[in-house]
C-alpha positions as CSV (number, residue, x, y, z in Angstrom):
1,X,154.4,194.9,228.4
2,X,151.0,195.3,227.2
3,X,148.9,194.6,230.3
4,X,151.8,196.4,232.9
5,X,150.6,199.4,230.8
6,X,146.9,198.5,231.2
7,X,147.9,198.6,235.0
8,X,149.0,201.8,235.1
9,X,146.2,203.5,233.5
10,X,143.8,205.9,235.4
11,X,140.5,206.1,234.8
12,X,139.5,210.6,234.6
13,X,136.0,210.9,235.4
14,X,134.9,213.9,234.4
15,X,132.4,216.8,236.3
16,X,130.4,219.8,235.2
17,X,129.4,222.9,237.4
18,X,128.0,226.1,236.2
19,X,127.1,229.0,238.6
20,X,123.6,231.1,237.6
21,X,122.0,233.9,238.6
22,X,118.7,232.7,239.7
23,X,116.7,234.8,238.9
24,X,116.7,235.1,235.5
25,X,113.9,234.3,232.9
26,X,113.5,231.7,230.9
27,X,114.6,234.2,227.6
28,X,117.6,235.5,229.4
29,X,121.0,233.8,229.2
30,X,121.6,234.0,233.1
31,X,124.6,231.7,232.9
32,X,128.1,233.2,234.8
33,X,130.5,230.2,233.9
34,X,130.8,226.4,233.9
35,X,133.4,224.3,235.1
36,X,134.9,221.3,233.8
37,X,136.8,218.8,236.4
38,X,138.5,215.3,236.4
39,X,139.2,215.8,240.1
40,X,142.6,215.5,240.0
41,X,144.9,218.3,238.5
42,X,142.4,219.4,235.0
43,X,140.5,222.1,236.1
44,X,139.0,224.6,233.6
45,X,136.6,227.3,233.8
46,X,134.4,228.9,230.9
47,X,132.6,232.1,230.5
48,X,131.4,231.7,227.2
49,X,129.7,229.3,225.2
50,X,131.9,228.9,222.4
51,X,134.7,228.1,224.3
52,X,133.1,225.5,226.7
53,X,131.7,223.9,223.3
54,X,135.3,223.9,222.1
55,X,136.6,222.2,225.7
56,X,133.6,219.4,224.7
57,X,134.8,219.0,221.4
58,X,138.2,218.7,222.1
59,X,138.2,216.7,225.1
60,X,135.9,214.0,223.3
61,X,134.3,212.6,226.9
62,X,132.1,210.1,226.6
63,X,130.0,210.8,230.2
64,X,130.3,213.4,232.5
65,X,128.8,213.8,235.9
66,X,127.4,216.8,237.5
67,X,126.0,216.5,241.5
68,X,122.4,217.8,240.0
69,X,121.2,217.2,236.5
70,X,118.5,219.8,236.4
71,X,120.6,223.1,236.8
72,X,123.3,221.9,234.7
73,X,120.6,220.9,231.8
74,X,119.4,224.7,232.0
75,X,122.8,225.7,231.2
76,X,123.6,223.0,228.7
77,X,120.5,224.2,226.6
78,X,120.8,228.1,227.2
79,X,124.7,228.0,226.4
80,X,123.4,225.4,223.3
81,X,125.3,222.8,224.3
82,X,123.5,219.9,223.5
83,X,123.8,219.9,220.1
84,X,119.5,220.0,219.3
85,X,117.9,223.2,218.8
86,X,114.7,221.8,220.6
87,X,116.0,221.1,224.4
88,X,113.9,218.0,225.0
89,X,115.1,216.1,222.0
90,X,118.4,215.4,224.6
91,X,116.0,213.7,227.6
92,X,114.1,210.7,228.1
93,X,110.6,212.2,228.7
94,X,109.3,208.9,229.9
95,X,112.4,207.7,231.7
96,X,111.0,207.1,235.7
97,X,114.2,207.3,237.6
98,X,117.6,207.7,236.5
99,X,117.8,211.8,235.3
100,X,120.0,211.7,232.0
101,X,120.9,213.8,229.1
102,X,122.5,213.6,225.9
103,X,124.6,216.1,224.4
104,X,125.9,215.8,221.1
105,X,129.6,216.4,220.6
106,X,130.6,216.2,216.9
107,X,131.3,213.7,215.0
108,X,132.6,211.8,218.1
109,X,128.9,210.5,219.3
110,X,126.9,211.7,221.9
111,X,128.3,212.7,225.2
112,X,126.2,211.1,228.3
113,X,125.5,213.6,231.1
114,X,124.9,212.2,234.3
């Protein structure tokens, strides 16, 4: 019984988009809204930080994608998502290839963004 269960179960990756305006400075919290996706029929859409924390929290993901790290870091850190107060402390300074980020979630562990 155990492993037609197993079977059945589908894997939810999880994806982050947030929309900017792009000309902000670095001071100004120039974030419009980010969007969480599994690609199938969970869809949500944020417009403020605490609740996109609390969709973090609650959802307990372990990695999310997003199609480009670098954007999606900017928001992570101005919406202060990533669970450091010091933006870098969630990066690999040294790392030579692969762009990841951490961002804390709780007591759950960190959350892997790539």
């Amino acid at each position: 019984m155990k492993e037609n269960a197993a079977a059945q179960r589908v894997s939810h990756f999880w994806a982050c988009d947030s929309e900017f305006t792009y000309f902000g400075t670095k001071d100004d919290d120039n974030v419009v809204n980010v969007g969480f996706s599994d690609g199938r029929e969970n869809n949500f859409v944020y417009c403020h930080p605490k609740d996109a924390k609390r969709f973090l929290e609650s959802k307990r993901l372990s990695r999310l994608f997003v199609w480009n790290l670098r954007p999606e870091f900017g928001t992570f850190a101005a919406w202060k998502l990533l669970g450091v107060d010091d933006p870098t402390q969630a990066v690999n300074l040294d790392a030579q290839a692969v762009q990841r980020s951490d961002a804390t979630k709780g007591e759950d562990g960190p959350l892997m963004v790539w």
